[in-house]
py3Dmol code that shows the C-alpha trace and the ligand (Angstrom):
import py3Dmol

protein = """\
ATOM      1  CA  UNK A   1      17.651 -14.609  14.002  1.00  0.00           C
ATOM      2  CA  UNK A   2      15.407 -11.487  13.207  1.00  0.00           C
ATOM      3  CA  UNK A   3      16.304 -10.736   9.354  1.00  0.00           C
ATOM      4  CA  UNK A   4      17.028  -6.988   8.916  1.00  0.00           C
ATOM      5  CA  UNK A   5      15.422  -4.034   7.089  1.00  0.00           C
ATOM      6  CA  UNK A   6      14.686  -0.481   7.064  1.00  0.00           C
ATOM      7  CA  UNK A   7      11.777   1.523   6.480  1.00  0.00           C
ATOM      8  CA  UNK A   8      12.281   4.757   5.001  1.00  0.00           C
ATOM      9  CA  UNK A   9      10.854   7.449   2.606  1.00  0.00           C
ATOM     10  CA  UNK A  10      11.260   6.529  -1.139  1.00  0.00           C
ATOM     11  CA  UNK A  11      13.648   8.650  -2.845  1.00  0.00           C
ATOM     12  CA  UNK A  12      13.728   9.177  -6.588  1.00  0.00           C
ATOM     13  CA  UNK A  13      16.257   6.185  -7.861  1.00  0.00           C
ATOM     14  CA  UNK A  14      13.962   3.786  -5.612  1.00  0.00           C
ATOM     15  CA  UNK A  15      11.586   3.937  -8.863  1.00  0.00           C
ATOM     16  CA  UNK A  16      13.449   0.808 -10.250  1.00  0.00           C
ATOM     17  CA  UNK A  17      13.488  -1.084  -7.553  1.00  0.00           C
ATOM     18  CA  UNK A  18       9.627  -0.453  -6.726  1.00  0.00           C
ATOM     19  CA  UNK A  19       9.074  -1.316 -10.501  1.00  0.00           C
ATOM     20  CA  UNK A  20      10.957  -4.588 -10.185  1.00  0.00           C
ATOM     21  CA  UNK A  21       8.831  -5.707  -6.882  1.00  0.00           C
ATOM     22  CA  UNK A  22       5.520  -5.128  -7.979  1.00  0.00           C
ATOM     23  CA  UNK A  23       6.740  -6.933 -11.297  1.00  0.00           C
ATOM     24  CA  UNK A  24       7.933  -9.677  -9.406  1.00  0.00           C
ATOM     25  CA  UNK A  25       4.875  -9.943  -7.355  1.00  0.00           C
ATOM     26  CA  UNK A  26       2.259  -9.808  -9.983  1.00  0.00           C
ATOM     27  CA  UNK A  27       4.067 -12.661 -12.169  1.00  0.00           C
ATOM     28  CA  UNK A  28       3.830 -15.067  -8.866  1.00  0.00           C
ATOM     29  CA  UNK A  29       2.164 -18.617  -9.093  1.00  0.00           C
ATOM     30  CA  UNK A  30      -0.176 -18.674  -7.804  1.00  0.00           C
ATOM     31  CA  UNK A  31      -1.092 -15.584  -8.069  1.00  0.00           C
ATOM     32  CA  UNK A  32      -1.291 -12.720  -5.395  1.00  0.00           C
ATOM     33  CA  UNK A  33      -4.773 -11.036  -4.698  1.00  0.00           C
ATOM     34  CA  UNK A  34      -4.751  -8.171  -6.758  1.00  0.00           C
ATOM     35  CA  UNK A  35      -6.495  -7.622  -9.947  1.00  0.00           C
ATOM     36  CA  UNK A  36      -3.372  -6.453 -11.371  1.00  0.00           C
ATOM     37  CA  UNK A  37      -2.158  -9.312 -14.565  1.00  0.00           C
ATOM     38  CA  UNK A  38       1.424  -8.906 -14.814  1.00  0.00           C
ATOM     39  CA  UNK A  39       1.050  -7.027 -18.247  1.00  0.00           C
ATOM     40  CA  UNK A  40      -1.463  -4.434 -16.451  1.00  0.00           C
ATOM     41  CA  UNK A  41       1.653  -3.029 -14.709  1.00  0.00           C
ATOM     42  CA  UNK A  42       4.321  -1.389 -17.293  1.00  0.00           C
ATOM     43  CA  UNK A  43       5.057   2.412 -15.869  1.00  0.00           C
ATOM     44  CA  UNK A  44       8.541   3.944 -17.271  1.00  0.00           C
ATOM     45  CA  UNK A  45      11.375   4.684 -14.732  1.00  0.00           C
ATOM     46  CA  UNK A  46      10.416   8.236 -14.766  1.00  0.00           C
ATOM     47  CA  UNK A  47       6.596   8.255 -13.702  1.00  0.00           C
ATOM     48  CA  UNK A  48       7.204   6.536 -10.931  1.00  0.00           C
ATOM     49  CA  UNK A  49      10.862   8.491 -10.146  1.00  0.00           C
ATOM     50  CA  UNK A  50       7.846  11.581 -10.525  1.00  0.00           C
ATOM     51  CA  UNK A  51       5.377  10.379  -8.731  1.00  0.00           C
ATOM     52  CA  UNK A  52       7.536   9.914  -5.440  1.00  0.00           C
ATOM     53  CA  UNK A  53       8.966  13.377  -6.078  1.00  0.00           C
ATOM     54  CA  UNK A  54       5.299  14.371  -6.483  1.00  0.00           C
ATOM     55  CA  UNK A  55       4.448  12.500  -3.028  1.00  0.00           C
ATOM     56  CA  UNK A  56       7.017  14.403  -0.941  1.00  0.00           C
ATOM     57  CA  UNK A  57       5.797  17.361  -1.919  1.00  0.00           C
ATOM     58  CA  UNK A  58       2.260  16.755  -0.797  1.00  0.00           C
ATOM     59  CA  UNK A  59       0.716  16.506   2.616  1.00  0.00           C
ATOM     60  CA  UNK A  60      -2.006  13.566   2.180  1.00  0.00           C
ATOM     61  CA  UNK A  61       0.088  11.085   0.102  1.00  0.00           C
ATOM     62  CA  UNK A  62       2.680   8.879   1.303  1.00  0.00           C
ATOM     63  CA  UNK A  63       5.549   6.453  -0.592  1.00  0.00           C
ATOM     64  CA  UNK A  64       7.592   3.636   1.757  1.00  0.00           C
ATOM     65  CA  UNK A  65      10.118   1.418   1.188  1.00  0.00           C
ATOM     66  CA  UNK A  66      11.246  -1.339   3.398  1.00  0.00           C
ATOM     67  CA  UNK A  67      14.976  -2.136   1.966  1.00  0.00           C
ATOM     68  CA  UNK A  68      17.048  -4.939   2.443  1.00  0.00           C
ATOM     69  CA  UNK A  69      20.478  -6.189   1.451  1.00  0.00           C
ATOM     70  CA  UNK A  70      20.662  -2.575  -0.896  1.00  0.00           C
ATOM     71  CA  UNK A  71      17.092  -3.686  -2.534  1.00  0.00           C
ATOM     72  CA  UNK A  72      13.572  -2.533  -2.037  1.00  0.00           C
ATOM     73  CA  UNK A  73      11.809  -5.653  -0.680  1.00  0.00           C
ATOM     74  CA  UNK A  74       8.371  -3.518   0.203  1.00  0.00           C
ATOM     75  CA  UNK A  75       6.908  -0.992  -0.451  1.00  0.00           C
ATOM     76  CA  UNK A  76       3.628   1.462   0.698  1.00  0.00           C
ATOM     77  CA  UNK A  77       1.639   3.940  -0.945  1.00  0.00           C
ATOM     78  CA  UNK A  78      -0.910   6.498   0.300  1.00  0.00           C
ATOM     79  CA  UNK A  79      -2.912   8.599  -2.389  1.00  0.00           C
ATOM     80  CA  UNK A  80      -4.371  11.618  -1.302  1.00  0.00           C
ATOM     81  CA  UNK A  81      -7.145  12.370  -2.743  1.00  0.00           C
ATOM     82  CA  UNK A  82      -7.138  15.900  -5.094  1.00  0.00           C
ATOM     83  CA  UNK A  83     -10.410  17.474  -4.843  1.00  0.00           C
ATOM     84  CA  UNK A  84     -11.144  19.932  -2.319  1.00  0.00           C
ATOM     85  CA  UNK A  85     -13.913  17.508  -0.872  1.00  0.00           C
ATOM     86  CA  UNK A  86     -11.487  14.589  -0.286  1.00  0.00           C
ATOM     87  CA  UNK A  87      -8.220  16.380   0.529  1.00  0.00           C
ATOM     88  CA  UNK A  88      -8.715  14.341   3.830  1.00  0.00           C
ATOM     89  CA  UNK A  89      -8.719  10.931   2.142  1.00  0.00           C
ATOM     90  CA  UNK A  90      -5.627   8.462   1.552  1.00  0.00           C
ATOM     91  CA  UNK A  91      -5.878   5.215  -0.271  1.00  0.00           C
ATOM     92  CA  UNK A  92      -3.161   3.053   0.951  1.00  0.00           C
ATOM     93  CA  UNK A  93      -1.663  -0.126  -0.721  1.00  0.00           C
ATOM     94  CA  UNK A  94       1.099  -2.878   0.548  1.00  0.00           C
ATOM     95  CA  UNK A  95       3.202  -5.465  -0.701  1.00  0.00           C
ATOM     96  CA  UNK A  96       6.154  -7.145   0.280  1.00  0.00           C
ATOM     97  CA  UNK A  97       8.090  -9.561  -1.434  1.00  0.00           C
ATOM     98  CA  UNK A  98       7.629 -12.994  -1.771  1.00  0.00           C
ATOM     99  CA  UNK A  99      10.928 -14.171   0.148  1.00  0.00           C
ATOM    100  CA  UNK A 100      10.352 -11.812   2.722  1.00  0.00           C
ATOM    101  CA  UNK A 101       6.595 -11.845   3.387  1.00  0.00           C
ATOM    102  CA  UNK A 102       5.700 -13.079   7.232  1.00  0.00           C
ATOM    103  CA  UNK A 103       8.751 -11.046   9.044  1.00  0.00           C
ATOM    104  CA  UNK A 104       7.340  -7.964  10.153  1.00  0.00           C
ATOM    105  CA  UNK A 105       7.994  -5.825   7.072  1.00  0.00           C
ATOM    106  CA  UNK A 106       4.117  -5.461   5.688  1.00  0.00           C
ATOM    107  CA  UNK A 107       3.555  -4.712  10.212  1.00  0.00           C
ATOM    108  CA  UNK A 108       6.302  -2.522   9.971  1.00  0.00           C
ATOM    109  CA  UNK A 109       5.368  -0.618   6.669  1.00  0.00           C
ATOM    110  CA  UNK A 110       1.760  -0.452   8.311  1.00  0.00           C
ATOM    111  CA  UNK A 111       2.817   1.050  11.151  1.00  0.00           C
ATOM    112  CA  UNK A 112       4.789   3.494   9.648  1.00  0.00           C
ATOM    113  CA  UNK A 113       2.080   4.646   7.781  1.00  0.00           C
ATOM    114  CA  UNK A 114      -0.583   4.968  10.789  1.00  0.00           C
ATOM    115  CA  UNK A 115       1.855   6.882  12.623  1.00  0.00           C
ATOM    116  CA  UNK A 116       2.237   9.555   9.372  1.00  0.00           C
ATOM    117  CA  UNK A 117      -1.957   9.534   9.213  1.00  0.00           C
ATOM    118  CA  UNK A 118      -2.084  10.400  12.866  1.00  0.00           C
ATOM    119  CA  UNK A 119       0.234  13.373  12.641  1.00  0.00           C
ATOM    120  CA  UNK A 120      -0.563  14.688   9.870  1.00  0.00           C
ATOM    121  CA  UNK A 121      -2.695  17.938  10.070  1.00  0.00           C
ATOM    122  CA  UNK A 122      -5.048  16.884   7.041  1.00  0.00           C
ATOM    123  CA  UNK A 123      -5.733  12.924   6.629  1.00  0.00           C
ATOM    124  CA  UNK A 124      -8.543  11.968   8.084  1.00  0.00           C
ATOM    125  CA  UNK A 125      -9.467   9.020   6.835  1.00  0.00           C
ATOM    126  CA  UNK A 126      -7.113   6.076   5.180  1.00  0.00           C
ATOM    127  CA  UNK A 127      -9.437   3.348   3.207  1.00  0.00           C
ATOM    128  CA  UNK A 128      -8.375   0.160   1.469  1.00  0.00           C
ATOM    129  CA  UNK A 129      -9.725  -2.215  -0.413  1.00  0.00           C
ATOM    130  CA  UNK A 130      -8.319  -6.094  -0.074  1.00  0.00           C
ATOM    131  CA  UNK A 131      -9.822  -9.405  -1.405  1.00  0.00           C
ATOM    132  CA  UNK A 132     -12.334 -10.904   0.773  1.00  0.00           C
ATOM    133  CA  UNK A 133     -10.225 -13.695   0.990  1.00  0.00           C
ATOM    134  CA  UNK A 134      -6.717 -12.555   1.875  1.00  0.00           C
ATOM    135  CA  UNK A 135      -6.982 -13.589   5.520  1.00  0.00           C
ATOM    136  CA  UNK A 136      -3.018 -12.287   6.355  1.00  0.00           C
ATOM    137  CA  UNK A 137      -3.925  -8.868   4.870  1.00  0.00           C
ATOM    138  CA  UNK A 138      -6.859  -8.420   6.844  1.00  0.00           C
ATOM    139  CA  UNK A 139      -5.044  -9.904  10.101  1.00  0.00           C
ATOM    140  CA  UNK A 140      -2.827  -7.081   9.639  1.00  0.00           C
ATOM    141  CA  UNK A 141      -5.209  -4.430   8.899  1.00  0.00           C
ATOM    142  CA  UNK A 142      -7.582  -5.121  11.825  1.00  0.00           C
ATOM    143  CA  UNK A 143      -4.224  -5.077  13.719  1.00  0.00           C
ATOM    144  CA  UNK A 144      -3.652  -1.412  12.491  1.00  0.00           C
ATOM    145  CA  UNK A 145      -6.710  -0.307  13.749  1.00  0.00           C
ATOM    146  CA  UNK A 146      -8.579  -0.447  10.698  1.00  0.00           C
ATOM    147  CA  UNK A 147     -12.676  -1.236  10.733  1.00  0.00           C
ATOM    148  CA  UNK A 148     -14.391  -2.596   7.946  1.00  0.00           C
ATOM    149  CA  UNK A 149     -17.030  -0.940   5.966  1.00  0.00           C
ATOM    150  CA  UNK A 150     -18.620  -2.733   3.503  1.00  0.00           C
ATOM    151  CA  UNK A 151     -18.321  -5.597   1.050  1.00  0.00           C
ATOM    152  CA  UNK A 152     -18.335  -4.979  -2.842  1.00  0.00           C
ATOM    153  CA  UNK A 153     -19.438  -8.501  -4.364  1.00  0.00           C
ATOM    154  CA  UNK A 154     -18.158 -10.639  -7.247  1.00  0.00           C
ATOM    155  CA  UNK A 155     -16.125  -6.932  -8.344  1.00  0.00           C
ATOM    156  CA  UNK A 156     -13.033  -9.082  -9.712  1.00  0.00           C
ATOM    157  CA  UNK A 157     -12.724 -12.537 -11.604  1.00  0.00           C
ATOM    158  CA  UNK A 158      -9.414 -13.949 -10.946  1.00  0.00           C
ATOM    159  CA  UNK A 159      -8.574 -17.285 -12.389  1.00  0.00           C
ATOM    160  CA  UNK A 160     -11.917 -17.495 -13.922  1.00  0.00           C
ATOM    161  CA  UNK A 161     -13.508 -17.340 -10.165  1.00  0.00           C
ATOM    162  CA  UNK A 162     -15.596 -14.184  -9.009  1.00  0.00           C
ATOM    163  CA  UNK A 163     -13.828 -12.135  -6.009  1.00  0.00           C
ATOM    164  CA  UNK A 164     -14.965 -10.078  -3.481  1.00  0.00           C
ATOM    165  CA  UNK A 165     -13.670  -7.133  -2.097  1.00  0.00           C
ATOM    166  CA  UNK A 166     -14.116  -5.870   1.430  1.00  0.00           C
ATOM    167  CA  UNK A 167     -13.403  -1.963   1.696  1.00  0.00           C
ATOM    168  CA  UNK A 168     -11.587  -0.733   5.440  1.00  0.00           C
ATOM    169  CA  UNK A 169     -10.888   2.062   6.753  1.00  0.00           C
ATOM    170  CA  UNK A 170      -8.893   4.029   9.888  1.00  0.00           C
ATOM    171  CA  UNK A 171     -11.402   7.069  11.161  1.00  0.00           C
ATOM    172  CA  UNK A 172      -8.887   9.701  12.463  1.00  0.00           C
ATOM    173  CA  UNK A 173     -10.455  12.869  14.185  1.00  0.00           C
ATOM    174  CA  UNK A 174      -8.519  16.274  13.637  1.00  0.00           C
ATOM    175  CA  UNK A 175      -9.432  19.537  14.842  1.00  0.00           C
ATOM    176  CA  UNK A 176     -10.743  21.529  11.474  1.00  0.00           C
ATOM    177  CA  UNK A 177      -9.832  24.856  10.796  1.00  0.00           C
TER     178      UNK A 177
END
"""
ligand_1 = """\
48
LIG
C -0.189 -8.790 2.933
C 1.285 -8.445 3.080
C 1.520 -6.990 2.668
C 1.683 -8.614 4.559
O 3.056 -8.315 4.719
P 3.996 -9.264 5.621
O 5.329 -8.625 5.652
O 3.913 -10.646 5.135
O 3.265 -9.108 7.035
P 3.868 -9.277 8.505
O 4.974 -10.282 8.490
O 4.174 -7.944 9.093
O 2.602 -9.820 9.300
C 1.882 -10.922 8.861
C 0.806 -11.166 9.904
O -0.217 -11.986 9.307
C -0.343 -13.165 10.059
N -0.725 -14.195 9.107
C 0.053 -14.864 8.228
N -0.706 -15.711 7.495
C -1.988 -15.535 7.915
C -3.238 -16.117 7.557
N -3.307 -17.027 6.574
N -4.350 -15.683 8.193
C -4.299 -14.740 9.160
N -3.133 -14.164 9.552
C -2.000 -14.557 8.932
C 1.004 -13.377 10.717
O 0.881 -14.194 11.857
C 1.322 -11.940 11.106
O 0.538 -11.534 12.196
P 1.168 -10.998 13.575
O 1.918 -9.744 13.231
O -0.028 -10.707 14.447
O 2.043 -12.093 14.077
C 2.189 -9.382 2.240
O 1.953 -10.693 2.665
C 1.988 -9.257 0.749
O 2.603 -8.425 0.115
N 1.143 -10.112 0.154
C 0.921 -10.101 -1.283
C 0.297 -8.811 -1.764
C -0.934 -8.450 -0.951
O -1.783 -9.292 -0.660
N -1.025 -7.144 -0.630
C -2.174 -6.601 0.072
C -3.158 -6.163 -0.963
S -4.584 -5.429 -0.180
"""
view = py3Dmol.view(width=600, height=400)
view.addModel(protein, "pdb")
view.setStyle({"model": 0}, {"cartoon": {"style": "trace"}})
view.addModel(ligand_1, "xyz")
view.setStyle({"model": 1}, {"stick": {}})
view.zoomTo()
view.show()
């Protein structure tokens, strides 16, 4: 049987939960691909409770959740960029946790997030960058519609090994005012 979620718009008391997720997810063995160590990640309660109050204010910046059994098992971000020139611009990030990776959520989260680009009247462009070697990420992303743009070589050592990252992106045309 299907296991159940929801994807919704993080509220403010979500912070903890994100905080907890991406914790959990950086300490995994082996370890997920993101240059992230698990001691890179430490923000308080409050800048993240800020920064989605900050998000759902703005018009190019975006904060899911996917929750499940009352806890946030996902999440996705979108930051807009803050210059005049790149108003247009969202950088979007995923993760879902371990236990519940490969049931739709990060799919789900994705699609969520496509559908917010394509209506909204600014974002015009949503890039990503994802290890070179993350082969479900990519599945996905291609799935979403995203293209891929270029390849920035040996940019992370993880484990002592040199990474590489490919950048994406999802072109969206909007009529300009
Ligand atoms: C990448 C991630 C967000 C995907 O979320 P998810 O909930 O597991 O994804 P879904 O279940 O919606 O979809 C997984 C898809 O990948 C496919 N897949 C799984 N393993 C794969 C592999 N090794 N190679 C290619 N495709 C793979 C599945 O078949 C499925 O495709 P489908 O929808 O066409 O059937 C999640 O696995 C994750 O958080 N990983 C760790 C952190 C991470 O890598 N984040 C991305 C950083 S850029």
């Amino acid at each position: 049987m299907p296991r159940s979620y929801i994807i919704r718009h993080a509220e403010p008391l979500d912070a903890r939960g994100y905080i907890t997720l991406i914790k959990d997810i950086l300490s995994e063995t082996p370890r997920v691909d993101t240059p992230y160590a698990p001691d890179e990640f430490n923000p308080s309660f409050e800048r993240i409770r800020d920064r989605i109050m900050e998000v759902r204010a703005t018009d190019n910046s975006l904060f899911l959740v996917a929750e499940a059994e009352h806890e946030v098992v996902g999440a996705l971000t979108c930051g807009g960029g803050t210059l005049h020139a790149d108003r247009h611009m969202t950088a979007l990030g995923v993760y879902v946790a371990r236990d519940w990776r490969d049931c739709g959520i990060g799919g789900a989260l994705l699609a969520e997030a496509v559908r917010w680009a394509k209506a909204s009247p600014v974002v015009e462009r949503v890039e990503l960058e994802v290890y070179a070697r993350n082969a479900r990420a990519i599945h996905l992303y291609e799935k979403h519609g995203f293209e891929h743009e270029g390849r920035k070589r040996r940019l992370y050592y993880q484990d002592g090994e040199p990474m590489d990252m490919l950048i994406m992106s999802l072109l969206l045309e909007k009529k300009r005012g």
